[in-house]
TIMI-2910 file (N, C-alpha, C, CB; in pm, 1 decimal, decimal comma, always signed):
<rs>
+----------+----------+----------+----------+----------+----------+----------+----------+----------+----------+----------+----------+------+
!      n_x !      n_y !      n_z !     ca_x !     ca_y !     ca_z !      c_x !      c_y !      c_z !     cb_x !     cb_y !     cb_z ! resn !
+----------+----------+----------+----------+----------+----------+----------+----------+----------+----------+----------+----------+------+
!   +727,9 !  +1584,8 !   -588,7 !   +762,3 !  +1704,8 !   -514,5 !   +901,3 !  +1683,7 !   -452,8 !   +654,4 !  +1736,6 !   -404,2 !  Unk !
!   +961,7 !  +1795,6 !   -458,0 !  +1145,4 !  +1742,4 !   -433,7 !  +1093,0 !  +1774,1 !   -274,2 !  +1332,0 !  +1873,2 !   -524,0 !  Unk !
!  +1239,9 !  +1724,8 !   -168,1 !  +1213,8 !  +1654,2 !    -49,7 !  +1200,6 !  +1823,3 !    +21,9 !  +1352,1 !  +1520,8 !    +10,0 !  Unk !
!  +1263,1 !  +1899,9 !    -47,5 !  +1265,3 !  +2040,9 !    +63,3 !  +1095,8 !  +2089,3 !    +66,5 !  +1386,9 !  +2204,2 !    -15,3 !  Unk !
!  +1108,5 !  +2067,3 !    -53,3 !   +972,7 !  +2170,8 !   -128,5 !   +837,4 !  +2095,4 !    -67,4 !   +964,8 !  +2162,8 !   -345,6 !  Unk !
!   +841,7 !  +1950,6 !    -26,8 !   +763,6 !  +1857,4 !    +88,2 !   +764,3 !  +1902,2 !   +252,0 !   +838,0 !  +1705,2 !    +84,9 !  Unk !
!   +904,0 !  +1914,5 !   +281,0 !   +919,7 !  +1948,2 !   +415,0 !   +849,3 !  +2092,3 !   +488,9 !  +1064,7 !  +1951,1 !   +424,2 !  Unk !
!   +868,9 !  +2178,4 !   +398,2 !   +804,3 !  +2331,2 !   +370,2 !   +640,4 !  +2333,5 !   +395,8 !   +833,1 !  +2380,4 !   +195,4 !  Unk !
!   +580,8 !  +2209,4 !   +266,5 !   +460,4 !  +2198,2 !   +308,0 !   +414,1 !  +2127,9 !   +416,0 !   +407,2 !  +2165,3 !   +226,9 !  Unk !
!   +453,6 !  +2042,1 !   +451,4 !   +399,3 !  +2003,5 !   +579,8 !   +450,8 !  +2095,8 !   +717,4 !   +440,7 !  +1849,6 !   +596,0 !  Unk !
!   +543,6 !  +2145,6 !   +706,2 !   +555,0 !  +2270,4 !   +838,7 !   +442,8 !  +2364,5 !   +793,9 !   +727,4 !  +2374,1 !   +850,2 !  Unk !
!   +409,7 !  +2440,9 !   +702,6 !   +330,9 !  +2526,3 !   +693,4 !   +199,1 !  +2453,0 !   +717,2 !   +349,4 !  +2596,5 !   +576,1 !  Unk !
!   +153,6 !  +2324,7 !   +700,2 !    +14,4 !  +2254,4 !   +688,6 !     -4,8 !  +2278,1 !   +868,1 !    +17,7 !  +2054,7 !   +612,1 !  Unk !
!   +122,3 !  +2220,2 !   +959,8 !    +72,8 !  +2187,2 !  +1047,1 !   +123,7 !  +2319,2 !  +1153,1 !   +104,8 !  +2040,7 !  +1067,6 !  Unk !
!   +168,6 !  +2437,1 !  +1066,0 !   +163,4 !  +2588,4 !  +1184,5 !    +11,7 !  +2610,5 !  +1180,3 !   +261,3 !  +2767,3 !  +1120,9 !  Unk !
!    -10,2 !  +2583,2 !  +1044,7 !   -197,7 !  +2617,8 !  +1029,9 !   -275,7 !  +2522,9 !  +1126,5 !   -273,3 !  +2576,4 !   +849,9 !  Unk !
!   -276,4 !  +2497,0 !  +1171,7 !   -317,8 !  +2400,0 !  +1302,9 !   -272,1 !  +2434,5 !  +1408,3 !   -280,0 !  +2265,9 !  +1302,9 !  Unk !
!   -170,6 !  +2542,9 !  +1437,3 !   -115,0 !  +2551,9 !  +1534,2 !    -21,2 !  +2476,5 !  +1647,6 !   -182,7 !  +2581,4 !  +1557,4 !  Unk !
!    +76,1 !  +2377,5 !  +1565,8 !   +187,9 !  +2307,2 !  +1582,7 !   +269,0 !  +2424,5 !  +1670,9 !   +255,3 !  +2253,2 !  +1434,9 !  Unk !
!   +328,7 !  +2383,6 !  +1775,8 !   +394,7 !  +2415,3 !  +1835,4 !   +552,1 !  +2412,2 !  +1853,7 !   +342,7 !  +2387,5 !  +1889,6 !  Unk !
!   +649,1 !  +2470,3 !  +1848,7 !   +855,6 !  +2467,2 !  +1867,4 !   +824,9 !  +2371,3 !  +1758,6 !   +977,1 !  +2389,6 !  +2052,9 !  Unk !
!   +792,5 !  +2400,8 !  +1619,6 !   +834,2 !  +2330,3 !  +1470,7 !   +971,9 !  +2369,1 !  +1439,7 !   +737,0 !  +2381,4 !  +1337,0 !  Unk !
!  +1038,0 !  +2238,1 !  +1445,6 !  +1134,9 !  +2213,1 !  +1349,4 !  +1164,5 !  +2166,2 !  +1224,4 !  +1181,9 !  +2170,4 !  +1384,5 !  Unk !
!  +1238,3 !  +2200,9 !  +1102,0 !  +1249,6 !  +2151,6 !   +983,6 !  +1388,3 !  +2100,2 !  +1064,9 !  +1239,7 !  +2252,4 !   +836,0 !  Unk !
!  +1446,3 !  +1944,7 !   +946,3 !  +1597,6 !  +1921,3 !  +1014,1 !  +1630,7 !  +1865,3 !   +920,8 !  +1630,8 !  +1843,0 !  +1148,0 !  Unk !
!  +1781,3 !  +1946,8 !   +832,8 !  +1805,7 !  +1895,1 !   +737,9 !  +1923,0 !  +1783,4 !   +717,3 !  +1811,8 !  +1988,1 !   +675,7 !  Unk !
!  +1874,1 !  +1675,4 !   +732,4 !  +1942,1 !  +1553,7 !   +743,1 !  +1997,8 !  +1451,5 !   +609,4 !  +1849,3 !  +1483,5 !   +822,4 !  Unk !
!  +2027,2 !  +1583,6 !   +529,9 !  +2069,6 !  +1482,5 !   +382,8 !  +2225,5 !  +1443,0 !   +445,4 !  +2080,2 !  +1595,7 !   +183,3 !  Unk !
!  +2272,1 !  +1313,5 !   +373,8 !  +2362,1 !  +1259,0 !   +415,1 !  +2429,1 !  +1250,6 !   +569,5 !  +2424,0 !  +1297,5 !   +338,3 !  Unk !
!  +2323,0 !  +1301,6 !   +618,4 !  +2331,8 !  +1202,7 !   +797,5 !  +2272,9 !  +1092,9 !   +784,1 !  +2246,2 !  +1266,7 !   +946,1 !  Unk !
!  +2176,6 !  +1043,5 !   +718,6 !  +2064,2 !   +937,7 !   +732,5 !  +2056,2 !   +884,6 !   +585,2 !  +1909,7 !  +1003,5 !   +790,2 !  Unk !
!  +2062,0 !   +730,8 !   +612,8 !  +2017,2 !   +664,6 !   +516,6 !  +1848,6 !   +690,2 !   +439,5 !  +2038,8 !   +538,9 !   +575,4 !  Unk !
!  +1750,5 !   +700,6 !   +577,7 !  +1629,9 !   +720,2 !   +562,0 !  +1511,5 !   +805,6 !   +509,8 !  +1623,6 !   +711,0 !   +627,8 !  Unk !
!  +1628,2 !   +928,2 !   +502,8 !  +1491,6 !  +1025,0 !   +495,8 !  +1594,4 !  +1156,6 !   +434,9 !  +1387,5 !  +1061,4 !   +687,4 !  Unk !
!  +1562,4 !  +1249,9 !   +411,2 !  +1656,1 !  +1393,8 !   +401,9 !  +1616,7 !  +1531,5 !   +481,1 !  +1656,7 !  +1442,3 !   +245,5 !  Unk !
!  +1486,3 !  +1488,5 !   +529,0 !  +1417,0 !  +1609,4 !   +630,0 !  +1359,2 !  +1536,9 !   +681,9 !  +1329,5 !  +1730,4 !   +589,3 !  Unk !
!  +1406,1 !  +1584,6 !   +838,2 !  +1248,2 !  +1552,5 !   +947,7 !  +1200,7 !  +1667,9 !  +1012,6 !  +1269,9 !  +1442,4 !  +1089,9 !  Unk !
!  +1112,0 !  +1695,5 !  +1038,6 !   +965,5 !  +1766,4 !  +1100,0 !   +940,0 !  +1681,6 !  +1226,2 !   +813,7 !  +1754,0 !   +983,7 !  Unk !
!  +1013,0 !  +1767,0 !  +1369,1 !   +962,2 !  +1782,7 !  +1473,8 !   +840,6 !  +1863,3 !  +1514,9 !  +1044,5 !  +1810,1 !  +1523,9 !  Unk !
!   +760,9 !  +1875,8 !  +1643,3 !   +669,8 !  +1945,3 !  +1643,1 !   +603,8 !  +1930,9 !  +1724,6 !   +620,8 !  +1949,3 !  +1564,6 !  Unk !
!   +517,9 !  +2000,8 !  +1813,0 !   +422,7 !  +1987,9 !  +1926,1 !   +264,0 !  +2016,8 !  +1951,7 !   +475,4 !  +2055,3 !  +2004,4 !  Unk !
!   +224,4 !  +1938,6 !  +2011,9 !    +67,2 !  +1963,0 !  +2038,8 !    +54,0 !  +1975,6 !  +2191,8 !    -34,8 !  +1832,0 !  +1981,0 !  Unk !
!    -19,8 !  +2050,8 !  +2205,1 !    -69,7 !  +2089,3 !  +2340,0 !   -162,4 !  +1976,1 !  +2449,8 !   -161,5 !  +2213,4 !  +2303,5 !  Unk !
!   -214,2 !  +1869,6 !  +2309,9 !   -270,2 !  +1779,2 !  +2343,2 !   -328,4 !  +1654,0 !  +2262,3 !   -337,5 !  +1833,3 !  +2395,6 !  Unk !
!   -375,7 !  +1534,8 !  +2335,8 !   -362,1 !  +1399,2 !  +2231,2 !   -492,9 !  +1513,8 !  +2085,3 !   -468,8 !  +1168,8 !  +2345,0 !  Unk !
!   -535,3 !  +1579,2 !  +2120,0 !   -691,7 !  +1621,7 !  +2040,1 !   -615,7 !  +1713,2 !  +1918,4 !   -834,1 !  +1742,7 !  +2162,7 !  Unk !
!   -555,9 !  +1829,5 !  +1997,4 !   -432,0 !  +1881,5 !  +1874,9 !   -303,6 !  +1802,2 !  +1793,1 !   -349,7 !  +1986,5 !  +1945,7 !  Unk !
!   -307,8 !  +1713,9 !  +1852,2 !   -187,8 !  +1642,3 !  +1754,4 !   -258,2 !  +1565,3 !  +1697,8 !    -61,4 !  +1563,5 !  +1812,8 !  Unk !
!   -370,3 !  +1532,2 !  +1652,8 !   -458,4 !  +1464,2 !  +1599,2 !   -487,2 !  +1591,8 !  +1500,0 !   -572,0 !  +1398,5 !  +1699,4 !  Unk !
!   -555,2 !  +1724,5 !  +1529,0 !   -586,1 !  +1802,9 !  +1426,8 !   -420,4 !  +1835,9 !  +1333,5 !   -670,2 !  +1945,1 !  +1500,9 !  Unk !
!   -357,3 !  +1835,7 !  +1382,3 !   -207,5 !  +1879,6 !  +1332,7 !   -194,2 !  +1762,6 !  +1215,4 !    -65,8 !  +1869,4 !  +1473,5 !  Unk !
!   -184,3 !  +1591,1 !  +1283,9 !   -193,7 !  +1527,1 !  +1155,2 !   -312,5 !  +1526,6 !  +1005,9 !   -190,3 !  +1410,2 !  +1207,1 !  Unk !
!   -433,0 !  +1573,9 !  +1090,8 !   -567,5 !  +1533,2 !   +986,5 !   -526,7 !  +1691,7 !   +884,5 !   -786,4 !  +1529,1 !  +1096,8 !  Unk !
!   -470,2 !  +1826,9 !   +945,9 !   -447,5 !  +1878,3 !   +896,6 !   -387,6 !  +1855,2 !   +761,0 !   -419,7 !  +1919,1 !   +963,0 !  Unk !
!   -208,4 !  +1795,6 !   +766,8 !    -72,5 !  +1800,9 !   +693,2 !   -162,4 !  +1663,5 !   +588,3 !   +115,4 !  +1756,6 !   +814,1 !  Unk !
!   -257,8 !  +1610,3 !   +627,1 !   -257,8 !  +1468,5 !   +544,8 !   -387,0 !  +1530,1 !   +470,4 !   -279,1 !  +1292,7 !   +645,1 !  Unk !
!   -435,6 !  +1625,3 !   +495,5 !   -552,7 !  +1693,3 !   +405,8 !   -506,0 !  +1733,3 !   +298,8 !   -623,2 !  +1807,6 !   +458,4 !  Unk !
!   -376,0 !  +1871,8 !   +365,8 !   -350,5 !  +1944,2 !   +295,1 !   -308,8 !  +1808,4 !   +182,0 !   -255,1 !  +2059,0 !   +353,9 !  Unk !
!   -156,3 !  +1757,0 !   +187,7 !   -134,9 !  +1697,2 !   +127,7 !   -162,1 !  +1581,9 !    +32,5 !   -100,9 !  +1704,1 !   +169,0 !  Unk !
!   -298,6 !  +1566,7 !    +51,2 !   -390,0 !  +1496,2 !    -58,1 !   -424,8 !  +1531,7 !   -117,2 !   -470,0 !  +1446,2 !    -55,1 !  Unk !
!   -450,7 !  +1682,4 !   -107,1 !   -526,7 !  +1747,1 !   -217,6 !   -388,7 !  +1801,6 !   -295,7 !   -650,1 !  +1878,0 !   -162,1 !  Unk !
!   -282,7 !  +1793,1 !   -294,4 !   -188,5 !  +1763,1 !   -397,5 !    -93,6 !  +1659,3 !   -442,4 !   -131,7 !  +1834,5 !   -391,5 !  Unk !
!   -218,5 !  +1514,4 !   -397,8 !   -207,1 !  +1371,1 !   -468,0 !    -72,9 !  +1294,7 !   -376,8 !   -165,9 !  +1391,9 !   -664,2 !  Unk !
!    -57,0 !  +1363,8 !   -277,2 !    +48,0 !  +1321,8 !   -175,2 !    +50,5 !  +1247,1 !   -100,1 !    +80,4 !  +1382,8 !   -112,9 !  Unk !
!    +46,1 !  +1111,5 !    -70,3 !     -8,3 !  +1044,4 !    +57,4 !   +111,6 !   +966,1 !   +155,5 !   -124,0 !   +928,3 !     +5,2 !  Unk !
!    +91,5 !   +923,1 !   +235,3 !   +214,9 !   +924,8 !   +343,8 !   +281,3 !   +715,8 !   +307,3 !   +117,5 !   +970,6 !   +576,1 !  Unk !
!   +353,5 !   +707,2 !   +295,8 !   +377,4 !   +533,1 !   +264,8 !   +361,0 !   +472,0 !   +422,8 !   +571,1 !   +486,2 !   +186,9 !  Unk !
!   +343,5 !   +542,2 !   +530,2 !   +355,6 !   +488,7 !   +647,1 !   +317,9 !   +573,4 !   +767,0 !   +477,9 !   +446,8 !   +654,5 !  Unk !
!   +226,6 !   +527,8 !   +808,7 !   +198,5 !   +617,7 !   +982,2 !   +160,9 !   +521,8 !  +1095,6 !    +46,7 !   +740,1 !   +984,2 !  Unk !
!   +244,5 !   +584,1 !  +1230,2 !   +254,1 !   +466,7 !  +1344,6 !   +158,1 !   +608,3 !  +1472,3 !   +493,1 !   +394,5 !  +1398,2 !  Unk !
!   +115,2 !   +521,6 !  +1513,8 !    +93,4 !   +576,4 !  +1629,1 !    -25,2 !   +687,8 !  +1653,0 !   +212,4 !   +623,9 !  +1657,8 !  Unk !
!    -88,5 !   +704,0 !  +1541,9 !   -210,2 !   +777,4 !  +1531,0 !   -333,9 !   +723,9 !  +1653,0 !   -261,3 !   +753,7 !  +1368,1 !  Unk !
!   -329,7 !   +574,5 !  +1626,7 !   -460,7 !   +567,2 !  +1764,2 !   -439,1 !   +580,4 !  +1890,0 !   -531,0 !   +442,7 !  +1783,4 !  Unk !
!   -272,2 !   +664,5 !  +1940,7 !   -302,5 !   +733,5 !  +2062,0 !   -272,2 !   +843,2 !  +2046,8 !   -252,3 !   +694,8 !  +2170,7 !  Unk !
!   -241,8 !   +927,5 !  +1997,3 !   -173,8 !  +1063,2 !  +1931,4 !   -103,6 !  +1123,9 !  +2019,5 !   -266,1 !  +1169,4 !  +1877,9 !  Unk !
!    -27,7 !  +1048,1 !  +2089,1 !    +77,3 !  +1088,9 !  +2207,1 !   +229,0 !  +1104,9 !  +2132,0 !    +83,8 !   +953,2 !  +2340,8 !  Unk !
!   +240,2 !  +1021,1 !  +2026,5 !   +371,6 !  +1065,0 !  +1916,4 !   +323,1 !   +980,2 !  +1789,8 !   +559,1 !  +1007,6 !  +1974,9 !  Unk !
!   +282,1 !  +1099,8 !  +1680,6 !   +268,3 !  +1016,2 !  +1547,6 !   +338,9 !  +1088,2 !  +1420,1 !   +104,4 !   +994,6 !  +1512,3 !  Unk !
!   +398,0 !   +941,0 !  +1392,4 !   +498,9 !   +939,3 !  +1278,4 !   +396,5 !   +983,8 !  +1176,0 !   +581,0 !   +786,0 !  +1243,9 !  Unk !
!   +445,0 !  +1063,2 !  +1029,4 !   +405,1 !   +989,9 !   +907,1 !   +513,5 !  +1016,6 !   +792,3 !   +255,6 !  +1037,8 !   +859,6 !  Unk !
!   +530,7 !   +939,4 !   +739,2 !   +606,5 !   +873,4 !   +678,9 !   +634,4 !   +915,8 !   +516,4 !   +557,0 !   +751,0 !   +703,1 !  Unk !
!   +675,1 !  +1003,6 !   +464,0 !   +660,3 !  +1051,3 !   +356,7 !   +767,4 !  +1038,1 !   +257,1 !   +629,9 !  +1161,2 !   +378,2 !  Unk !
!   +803,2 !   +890,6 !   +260,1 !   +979,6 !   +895,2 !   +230,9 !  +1101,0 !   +977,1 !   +210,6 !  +1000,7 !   +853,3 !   +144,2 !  Unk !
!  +1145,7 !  +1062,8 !   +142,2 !  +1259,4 !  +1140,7 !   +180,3 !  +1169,3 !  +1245,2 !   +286,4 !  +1347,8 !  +1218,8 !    +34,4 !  Unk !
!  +1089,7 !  +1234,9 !   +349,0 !  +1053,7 !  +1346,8 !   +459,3 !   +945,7 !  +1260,6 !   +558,8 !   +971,4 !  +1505,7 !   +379,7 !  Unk !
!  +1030,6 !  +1291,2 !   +699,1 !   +982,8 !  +1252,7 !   +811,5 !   +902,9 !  +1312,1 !   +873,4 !  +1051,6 !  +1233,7 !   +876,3 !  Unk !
!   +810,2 !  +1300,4 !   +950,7 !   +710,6 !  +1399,1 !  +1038,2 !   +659,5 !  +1341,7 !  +1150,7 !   +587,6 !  +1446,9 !   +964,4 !  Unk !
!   +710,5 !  +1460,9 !  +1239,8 !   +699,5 !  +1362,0 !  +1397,5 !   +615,6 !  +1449,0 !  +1455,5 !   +852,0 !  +1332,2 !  +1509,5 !  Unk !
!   +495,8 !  +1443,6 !  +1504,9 !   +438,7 !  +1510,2 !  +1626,8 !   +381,9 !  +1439,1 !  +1739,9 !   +342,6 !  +1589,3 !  +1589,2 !  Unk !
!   +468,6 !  +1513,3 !  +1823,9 !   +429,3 !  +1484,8 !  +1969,1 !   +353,9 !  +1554,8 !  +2046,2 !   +519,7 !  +1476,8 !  +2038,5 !  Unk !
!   +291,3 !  +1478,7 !  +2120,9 !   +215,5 !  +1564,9 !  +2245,0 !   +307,3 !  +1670,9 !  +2351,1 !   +146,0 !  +1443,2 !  +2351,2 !  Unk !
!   +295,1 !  +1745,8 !  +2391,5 !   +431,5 !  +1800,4 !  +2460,2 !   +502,9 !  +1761,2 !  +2582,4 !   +415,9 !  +1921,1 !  +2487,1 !  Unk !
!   +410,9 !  +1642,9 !  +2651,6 !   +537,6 !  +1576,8 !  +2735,1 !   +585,5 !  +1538,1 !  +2662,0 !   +536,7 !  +1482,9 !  +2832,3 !  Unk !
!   +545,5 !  +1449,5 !  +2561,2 !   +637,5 !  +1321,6 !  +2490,0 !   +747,6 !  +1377,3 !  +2435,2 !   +566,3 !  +1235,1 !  +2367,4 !  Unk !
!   +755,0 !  +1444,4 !  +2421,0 !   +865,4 !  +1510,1 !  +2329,9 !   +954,1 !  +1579,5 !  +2355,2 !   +833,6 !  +1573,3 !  +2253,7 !  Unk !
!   +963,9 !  +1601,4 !  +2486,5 !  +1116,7 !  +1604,2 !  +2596,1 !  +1187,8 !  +1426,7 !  +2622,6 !  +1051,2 !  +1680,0 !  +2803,3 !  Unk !
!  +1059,5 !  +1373,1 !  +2667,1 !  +1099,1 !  +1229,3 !  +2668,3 !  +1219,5 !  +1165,2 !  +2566,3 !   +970,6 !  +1157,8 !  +2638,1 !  Unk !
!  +1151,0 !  +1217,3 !  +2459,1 !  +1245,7 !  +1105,0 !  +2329,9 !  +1321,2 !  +1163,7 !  +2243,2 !  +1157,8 !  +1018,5 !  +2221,6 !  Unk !
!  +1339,4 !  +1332,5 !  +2323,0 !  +1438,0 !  +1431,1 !  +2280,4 !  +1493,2 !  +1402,0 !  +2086,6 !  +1582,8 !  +1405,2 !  +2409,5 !  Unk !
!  +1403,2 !  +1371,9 !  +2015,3 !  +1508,5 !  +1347,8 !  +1849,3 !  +1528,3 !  +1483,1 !  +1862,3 !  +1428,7 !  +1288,1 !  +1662,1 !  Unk !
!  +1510,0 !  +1609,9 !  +1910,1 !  +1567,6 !  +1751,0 !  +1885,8 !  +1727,6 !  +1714,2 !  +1897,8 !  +1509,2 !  +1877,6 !  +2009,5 !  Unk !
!  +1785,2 !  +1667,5 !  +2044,0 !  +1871,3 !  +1645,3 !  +2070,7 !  +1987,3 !  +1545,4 !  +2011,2 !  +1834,3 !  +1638,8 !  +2153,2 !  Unk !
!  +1869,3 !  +1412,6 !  +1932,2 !  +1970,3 !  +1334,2 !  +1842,9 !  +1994,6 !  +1404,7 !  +1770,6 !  +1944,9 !  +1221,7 !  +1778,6 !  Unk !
!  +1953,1 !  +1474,6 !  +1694,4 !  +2047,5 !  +1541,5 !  +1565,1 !  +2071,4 !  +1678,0 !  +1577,5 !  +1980,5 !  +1530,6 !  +1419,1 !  Unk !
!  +2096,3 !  +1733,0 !  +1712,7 !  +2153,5 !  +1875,3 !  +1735,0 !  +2254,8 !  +1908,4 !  +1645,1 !  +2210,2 !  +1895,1 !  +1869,3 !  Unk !
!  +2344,7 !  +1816,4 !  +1519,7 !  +2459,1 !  +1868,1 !  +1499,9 !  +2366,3 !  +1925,5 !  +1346,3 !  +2613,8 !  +1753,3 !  +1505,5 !  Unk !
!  +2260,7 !  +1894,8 !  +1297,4 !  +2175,9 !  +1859,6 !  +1149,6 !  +2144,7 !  +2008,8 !  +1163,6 !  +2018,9 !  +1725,1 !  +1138,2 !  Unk !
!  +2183,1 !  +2080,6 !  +1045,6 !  +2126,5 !  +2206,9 !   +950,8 !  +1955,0 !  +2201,4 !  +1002,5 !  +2152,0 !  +2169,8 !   +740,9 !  Unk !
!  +1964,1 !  +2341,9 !  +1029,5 !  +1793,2 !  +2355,0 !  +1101,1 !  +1729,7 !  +2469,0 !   +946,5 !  +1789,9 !  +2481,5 !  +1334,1 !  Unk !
!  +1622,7 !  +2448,1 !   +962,2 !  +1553,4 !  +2473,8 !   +800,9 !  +1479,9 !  +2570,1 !   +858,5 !  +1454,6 !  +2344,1 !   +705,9 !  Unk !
!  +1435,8 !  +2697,8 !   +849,0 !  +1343,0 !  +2774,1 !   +883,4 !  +1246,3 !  +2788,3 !   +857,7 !  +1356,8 !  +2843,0 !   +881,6 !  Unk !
!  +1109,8 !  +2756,5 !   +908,4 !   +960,5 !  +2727,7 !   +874,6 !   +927,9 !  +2859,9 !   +788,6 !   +852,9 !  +2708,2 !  +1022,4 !  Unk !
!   +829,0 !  +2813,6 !   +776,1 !   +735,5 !  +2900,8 !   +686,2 !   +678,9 !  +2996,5 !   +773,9 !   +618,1 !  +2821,2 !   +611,1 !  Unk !
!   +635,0 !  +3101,6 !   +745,8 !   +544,6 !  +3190,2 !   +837,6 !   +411,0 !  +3144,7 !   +795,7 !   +562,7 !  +3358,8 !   +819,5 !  Unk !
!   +327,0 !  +3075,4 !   +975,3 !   +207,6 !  +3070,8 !   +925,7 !    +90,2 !  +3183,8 !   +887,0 !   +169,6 !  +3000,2 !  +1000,3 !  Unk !
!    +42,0 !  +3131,4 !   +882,9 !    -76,5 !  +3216,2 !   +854,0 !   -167,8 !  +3285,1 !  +1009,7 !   -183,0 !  +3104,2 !   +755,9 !  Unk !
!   -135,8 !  +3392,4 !   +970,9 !   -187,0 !  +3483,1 !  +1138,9 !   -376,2 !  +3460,9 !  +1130,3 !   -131,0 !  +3734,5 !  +1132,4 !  Unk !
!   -324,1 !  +3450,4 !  +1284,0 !   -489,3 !  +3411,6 !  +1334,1 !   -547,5 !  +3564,1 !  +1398,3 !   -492,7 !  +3262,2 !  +1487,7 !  Unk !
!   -703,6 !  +3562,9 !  +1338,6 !   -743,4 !  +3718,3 !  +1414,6 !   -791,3 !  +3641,5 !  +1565,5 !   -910,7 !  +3834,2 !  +1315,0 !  Unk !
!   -756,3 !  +3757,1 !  +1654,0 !   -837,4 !  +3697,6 !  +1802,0 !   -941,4 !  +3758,5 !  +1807,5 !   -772,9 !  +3718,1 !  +1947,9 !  Unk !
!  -1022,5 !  +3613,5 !  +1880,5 !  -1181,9 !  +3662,2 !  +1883,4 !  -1241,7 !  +3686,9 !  +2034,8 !  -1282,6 !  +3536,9 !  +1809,0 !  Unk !
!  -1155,5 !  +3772,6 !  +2088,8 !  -1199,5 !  +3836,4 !  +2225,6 !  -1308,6 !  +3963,6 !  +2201,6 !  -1055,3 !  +3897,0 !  +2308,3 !  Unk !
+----------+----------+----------+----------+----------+----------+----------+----------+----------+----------+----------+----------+------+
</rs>
């Protein structure tokens, strides 16, 4: 799967979860490491946990699996690792804390996907 056409799916995996201020960030030739990273927020350690079990569902069931994930057994900020595509979700303090919005303020911003609308059940 080319690195955009990755980045796309995992923003759309984890709006369907209800990821919060998602960023795509297009970082080809800023970074040795990666060519997109995926910022993103959870409301809490329980949602940034559904946000990852989400993007790593979706993405298995099209034979996709991550070469690396840190930080899942507190889900206060977890990496996963998808080589040319990064994916960061944080809990929403954490993620003023360690501002990467701000490291790469100068990086091409990618426009998410429209998720999928939720009916309310009031």
């Amino acid at each position: 799967m080319e690195p955009k056409q990755l980045a796309l799916e995992i923003a759309k995996s984890a709006l369907d979860k209800h990821a919060e201020a998602l960023e795509i960030i297009n970082v080809t030739g800023k970074s040795s490491y990666a060519d997109f990273i995926i910022i993103c927020s959870g409301r809490s350690t329980r949602q940034v946990e559904a946000i990852i079990d989400g993007v790593q569902g979706e993405l298995k069931k099209q034979k996709v699996h991550p070469m690396g994930i840190e930080g899942r057994q507190y889900c206060q900020w977890v990496l996963l690792d998808y080589g040319d595509v990064i994916f960061h979700v944080f809990e929403d303090d954490k993620r003023g804390f360690y501002d990467l919005d701000g490291l790469w303020i100068d990086a091409e911003r990618v426009p998410p996907p429209v998720s999928t609308p939720m009916t309310s059940a009031k």
